[in-house]
BAFIKE-210831 format. One record per atom (N, C-alpha, C, O): residue number from 1; residue in one letter; atom name; x, y, z. Coordinates in steps of 0.05 Angstrom, whole numbers, plus 5000, padded with zeros to 4 digits. Layout:
# BAFIKE-210831
+-----+---------+-------+------+------+------+
! num ! residuo ! atomo !   px !   py !   pz !
+-----+---------+-------+------+------+------+
! NUM !       A !    CA !    X !    Y !    Z !
...
+-----+---------+-------+------+------+------+
//
This chain:
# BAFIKE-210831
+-----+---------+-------+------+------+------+
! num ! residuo ! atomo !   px !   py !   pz !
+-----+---------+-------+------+------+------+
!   1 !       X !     N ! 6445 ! 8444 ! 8866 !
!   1 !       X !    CA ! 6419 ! 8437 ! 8854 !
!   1 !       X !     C ! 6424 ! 8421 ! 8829 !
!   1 !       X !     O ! 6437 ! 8431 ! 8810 !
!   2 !       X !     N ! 6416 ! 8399 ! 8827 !
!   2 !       X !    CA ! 6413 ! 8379 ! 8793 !
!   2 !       X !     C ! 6389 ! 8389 ! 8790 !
!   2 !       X !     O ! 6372 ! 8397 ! 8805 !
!   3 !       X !     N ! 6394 ! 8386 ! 8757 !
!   3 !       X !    CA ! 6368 ! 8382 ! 8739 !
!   3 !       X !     C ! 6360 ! 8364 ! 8727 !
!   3 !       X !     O ! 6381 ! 8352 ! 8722 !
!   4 !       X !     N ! 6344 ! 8353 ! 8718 !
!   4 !       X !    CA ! 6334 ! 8327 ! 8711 !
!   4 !       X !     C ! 6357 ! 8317 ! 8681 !
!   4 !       X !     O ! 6369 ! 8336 ! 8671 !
!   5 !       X !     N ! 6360 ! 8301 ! 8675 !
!   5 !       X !    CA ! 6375 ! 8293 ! 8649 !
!   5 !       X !     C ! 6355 ! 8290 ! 8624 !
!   5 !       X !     O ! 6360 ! 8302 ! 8603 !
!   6 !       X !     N ! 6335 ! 8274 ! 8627 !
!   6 !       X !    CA ! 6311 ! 8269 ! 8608 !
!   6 !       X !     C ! 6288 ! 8288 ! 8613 !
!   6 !       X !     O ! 6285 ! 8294 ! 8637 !
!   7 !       X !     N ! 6270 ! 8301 ! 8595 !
!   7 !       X !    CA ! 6249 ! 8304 ! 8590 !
!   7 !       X !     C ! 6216 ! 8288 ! 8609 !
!   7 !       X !     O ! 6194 ! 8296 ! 8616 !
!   8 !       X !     N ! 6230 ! 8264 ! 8609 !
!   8 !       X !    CA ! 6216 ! 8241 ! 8620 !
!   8 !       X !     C ! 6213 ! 8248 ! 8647 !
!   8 !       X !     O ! 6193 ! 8242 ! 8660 !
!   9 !       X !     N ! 6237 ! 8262 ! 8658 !
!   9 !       X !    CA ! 6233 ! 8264 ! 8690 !
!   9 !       X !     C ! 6221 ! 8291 ! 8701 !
!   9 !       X !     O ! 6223 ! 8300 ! 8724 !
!  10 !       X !     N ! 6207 ! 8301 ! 8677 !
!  10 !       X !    CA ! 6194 ! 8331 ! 8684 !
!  10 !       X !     C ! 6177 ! 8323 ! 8685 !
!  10 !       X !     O ! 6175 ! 8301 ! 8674 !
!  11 !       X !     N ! 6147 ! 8338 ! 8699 !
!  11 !       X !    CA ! 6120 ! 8329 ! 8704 !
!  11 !       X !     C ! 6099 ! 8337 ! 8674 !
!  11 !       X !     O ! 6077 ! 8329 ! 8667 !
!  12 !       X !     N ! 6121 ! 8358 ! 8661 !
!  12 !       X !    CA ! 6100 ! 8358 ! 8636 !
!  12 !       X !     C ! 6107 ! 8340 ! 8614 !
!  12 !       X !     O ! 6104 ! 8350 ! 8592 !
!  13 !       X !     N ! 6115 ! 8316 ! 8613 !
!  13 !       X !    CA ! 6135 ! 8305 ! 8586 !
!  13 !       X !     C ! 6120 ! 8292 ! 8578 !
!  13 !       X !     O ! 6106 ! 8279 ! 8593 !
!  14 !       X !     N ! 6117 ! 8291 ! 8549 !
!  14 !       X !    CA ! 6088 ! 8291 ! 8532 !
!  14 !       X !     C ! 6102 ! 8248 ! 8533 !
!  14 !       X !     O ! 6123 ! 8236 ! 8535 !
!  15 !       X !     N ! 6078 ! 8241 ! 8530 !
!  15 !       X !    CA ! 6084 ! 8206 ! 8524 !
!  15 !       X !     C ! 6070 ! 8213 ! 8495 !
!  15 !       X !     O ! 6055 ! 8231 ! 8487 !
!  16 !       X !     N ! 6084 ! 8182 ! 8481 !
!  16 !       X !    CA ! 6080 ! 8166 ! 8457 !
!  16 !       X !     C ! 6057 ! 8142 ! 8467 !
!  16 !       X !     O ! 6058 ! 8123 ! 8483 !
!  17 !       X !     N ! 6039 ! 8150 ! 8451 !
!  17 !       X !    CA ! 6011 ! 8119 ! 8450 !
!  17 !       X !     C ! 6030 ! 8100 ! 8439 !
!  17 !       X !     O ! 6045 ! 8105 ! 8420 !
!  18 !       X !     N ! 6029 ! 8080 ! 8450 !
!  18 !       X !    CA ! 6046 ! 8055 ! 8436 !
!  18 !       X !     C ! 6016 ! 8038 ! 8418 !
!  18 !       X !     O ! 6016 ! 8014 ! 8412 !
!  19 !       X !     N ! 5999 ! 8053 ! 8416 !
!  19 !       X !    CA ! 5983 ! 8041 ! 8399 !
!  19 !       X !     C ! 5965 ! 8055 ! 8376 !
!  19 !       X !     O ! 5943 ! 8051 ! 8366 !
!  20 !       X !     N ! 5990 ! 8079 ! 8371 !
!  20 !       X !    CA ! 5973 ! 8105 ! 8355 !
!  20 !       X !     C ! 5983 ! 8091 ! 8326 !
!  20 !       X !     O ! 6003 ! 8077 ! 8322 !
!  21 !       X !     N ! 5959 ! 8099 ! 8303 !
!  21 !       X !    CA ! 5957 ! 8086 ! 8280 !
!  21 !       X !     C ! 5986 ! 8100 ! 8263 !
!  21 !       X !     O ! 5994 ! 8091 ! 8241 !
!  22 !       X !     N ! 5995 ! 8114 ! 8272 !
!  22 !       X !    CA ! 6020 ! 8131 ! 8252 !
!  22 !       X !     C ! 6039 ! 8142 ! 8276 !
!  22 !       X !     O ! 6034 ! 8144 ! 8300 !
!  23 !       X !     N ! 6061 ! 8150 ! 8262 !
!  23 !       X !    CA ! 6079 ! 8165 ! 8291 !
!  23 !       X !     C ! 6093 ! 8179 ! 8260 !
!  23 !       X !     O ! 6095 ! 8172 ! 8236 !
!  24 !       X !     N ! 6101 ! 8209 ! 8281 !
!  24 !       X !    CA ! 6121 ! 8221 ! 8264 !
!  24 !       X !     C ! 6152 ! 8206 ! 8261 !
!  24 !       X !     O ! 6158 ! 8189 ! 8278 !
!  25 !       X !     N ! 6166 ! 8212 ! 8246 !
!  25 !       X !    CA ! 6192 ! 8200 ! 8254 !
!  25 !       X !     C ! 6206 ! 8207 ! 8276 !
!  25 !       X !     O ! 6220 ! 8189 ! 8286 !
!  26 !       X !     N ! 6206 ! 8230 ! 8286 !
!  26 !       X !    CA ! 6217 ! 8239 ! 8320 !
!  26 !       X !     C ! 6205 ! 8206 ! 8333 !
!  26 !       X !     O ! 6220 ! 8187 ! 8336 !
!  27 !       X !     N ! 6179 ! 8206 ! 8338 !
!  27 !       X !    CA ! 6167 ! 8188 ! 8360 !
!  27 !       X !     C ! 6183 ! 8162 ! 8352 !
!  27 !       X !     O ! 6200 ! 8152 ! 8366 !
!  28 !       X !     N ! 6174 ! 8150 ! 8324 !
!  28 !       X !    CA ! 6191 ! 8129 ! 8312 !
!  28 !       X !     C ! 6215 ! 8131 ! 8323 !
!  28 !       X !     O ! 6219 ! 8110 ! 8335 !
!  29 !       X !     N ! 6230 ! 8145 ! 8325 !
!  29 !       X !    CA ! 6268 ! 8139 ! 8327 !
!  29 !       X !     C ! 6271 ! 8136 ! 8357 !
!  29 !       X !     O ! 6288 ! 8122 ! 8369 !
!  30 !       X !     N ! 6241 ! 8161 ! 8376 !
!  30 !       X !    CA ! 6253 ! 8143 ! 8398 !
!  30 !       X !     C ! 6240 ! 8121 ! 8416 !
!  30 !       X !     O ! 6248 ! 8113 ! 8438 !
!  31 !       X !     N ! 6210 ! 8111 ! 8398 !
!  31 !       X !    CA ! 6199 ! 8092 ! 8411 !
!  31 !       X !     C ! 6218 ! 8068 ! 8405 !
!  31 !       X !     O ! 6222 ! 8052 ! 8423 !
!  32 !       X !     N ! 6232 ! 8066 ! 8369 !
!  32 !       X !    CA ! 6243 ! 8042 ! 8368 !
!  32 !       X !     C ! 6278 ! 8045 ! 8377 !
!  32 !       X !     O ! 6297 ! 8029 ! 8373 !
!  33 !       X !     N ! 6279 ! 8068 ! 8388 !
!  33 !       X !    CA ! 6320 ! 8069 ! 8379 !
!  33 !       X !     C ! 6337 ! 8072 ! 8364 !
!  33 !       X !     O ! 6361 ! 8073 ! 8368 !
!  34 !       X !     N ! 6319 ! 8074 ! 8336 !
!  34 !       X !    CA ! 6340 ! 8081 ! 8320 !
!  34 !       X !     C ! 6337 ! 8106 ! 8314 !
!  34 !       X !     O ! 6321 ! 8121 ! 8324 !
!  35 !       X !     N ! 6358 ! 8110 ! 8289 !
!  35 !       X !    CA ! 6360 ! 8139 ! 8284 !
!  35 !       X !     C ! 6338 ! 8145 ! 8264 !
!  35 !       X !     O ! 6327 ! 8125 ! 8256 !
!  36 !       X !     N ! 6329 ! 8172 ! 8254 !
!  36 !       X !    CA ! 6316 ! 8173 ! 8229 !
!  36 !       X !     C ! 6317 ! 8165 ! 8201 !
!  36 !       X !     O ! 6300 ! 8160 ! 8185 !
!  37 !       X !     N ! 6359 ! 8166 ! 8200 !
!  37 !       X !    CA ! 6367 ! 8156 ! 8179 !
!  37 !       X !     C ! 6355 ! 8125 ! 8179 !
!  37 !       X !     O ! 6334 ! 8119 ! 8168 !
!  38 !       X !     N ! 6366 ! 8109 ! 8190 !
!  38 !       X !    CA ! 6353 ! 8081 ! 8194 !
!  38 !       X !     C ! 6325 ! 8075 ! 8196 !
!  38 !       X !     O ! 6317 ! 8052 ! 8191 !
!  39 !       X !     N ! 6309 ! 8096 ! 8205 !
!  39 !       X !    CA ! 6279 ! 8093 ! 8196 !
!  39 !       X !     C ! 6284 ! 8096 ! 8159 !
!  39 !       X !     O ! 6278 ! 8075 ! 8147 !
!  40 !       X !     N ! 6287 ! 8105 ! 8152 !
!  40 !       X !    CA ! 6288 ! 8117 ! 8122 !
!  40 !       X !     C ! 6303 ! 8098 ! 8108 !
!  40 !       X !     O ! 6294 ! 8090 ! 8087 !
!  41 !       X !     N ! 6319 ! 8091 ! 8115 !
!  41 !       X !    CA ! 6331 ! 8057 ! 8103 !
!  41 !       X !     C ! 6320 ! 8036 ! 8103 !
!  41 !       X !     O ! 6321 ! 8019 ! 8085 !
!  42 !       X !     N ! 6308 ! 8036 ! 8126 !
!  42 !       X !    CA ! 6282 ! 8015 ! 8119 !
!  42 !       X !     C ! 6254 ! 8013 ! 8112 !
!  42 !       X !     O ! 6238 ! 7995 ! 8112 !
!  43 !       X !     N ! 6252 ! 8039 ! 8104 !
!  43 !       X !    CA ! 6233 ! 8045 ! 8082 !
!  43 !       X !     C ! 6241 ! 8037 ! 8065 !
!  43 !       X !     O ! 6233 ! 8015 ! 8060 !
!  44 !       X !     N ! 6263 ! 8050 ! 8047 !
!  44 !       X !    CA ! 6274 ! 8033 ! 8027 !
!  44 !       X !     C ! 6277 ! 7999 ! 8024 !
!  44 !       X !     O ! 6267 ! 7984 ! 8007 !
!  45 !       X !     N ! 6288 ! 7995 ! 8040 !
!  45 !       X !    CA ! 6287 ! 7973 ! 8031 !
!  45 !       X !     C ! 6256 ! 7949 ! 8038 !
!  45 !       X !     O ! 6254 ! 7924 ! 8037 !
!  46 !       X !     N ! 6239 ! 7965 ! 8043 !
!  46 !       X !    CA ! 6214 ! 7953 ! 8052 !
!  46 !       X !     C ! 6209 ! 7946 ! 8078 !
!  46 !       X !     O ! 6186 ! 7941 ! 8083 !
!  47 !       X !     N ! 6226 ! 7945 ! 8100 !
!  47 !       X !    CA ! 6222 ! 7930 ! 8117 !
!  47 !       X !     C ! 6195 ! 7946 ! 8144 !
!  47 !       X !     O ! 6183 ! 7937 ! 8163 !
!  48 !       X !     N ! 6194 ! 7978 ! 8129 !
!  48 !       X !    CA ! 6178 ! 7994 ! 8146 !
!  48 !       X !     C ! 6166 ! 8007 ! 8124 !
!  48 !       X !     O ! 6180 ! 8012 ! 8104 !
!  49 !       X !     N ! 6130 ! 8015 ! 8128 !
!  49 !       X !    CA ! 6113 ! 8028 ! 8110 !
!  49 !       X !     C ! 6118 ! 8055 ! 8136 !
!  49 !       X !     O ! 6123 ! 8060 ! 8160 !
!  50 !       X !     N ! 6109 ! 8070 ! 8107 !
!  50 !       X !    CA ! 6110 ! 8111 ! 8120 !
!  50 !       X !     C ! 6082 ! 8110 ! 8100 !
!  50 !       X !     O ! 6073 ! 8095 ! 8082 !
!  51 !       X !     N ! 6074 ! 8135 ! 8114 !
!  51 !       X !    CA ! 6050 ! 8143 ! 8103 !
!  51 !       X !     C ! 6054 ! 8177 ! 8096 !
!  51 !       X !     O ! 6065 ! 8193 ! 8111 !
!  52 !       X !     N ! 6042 ! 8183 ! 8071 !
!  52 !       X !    CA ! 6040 ! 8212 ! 8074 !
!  52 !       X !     C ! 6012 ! 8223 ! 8082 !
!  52 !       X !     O ! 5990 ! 8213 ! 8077 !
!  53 !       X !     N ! 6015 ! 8240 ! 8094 !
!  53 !       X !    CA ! 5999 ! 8264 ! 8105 !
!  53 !       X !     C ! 6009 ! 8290 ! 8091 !
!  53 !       X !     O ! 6033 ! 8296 ! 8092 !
!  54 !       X !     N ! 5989 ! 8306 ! 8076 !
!  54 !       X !    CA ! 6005 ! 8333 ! 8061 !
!  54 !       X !     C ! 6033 ! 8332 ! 8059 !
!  54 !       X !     O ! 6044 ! 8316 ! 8044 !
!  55 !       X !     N ! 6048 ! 8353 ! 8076 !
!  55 !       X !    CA ! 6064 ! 8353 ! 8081 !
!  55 !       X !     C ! 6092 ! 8334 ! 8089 !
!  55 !       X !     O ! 6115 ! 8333 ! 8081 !
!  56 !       X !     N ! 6074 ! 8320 ! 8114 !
!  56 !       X !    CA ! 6084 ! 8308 ! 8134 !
!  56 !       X !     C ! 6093 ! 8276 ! 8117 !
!  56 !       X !     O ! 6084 ! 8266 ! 8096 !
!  57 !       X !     N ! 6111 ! 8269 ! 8134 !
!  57 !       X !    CA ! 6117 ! 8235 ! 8125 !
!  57 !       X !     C ! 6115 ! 8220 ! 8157 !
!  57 !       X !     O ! 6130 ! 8228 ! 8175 !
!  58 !       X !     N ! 6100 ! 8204 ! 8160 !
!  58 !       X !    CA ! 6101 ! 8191 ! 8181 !
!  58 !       X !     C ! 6103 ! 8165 ! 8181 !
!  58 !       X !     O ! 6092 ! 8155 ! 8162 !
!  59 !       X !     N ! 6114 ! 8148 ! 8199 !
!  59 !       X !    CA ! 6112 ! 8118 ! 8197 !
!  59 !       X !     C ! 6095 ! 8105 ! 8201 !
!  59 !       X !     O ! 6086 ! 8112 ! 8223 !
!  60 !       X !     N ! 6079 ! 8083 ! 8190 !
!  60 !       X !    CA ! 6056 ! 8071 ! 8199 !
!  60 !       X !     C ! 6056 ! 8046 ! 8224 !
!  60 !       X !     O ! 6067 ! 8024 ! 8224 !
!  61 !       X !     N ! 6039 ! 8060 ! 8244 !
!  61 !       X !    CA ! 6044 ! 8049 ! 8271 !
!  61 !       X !     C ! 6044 ! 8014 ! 8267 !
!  61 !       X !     O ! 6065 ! 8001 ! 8269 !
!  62 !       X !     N ! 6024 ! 8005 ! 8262 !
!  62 !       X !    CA ! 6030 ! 7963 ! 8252 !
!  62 !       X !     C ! 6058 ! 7961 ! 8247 !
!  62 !       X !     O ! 6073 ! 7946 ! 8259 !
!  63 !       X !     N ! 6064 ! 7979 ! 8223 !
!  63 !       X !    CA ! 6083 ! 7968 ! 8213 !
!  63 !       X !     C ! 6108 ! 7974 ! 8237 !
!  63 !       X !     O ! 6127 ! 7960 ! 8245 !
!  64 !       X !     N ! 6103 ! 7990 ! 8240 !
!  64 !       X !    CA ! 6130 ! 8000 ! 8270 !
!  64 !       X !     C ! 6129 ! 7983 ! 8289 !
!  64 !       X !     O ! 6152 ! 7977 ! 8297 !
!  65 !       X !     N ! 6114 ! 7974 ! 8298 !
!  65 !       X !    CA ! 6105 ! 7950 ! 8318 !
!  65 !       X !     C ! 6115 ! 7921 ! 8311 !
!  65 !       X !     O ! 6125 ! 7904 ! 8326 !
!  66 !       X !     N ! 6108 ! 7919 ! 8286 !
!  66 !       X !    CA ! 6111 ! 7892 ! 8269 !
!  66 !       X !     C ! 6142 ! 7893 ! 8270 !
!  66 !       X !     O ! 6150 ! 7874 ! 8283 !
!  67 !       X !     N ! 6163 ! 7908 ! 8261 !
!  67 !       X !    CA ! 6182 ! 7913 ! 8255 !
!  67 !       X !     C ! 6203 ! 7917 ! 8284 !
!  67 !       X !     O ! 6223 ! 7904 ! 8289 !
!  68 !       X !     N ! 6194 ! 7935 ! 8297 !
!  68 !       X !    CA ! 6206 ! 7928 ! 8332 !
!  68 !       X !     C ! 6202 ! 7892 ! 8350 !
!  68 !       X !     O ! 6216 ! 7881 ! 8366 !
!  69 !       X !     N ! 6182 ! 7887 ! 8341 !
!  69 !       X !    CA ! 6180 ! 7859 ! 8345 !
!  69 !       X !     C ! 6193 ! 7832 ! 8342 !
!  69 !       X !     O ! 6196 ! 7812 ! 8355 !
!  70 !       X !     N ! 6198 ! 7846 ! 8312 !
!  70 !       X !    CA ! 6220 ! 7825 ! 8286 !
!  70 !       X !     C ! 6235 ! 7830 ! 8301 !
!  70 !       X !     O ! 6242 ! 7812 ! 8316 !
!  71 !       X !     N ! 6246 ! 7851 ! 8305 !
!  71 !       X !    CA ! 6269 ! 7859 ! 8317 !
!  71 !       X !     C ! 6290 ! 7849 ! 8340 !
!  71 !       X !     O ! 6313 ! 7841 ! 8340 !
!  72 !       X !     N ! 6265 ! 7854 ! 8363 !
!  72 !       X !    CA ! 6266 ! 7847 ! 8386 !
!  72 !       X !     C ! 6270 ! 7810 ! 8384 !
!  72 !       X !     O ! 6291 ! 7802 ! 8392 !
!  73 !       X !     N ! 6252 ! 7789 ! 8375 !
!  73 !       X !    CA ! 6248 ! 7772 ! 8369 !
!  73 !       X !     C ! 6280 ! 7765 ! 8355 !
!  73 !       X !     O ! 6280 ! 7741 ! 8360 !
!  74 !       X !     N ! 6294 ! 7768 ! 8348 !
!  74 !       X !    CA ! 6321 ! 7763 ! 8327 !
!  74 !       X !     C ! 6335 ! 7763 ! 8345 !
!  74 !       X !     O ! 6359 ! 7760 ! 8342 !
+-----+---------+-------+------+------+------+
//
């Protein structure tokens, strides 16, 4: 008997809106591929806006989009 390798291939595996106004950094690292650290480096250096929520730090979806784009586009 195999078991699935991804999450993806189970019938409950939650999807990412590729058009939600914010993502946590989990969704961020794996809608775009990178790691968290590298989300957080490019905060720094501007190339990605985060937003706070109380607690939470999340990335702001335009800008994640805008920035996978550049990306992709290079």
């Amino acid at each position: 008997m195999t078991t699935p390798d991804s999450k993806q291939n189970t019938p409950g595996a939650r999807r990412i809106n590729p058009l939600a106004f914010s993502y946590t950094l989990t969704d961020a690292a794996e809608m775009s591929g990178l790691s968290i650290a590298t989300l957080r480096r490019r905060q720094k250096d501007g190339a990605l806006a985060f937003v706070n929520a109380g607690k939470r730090t999340l990335v702001n979806g335009d800008s994640l989009r805008k920035f996978c784009g550049a990306t992709a586009a290079a």
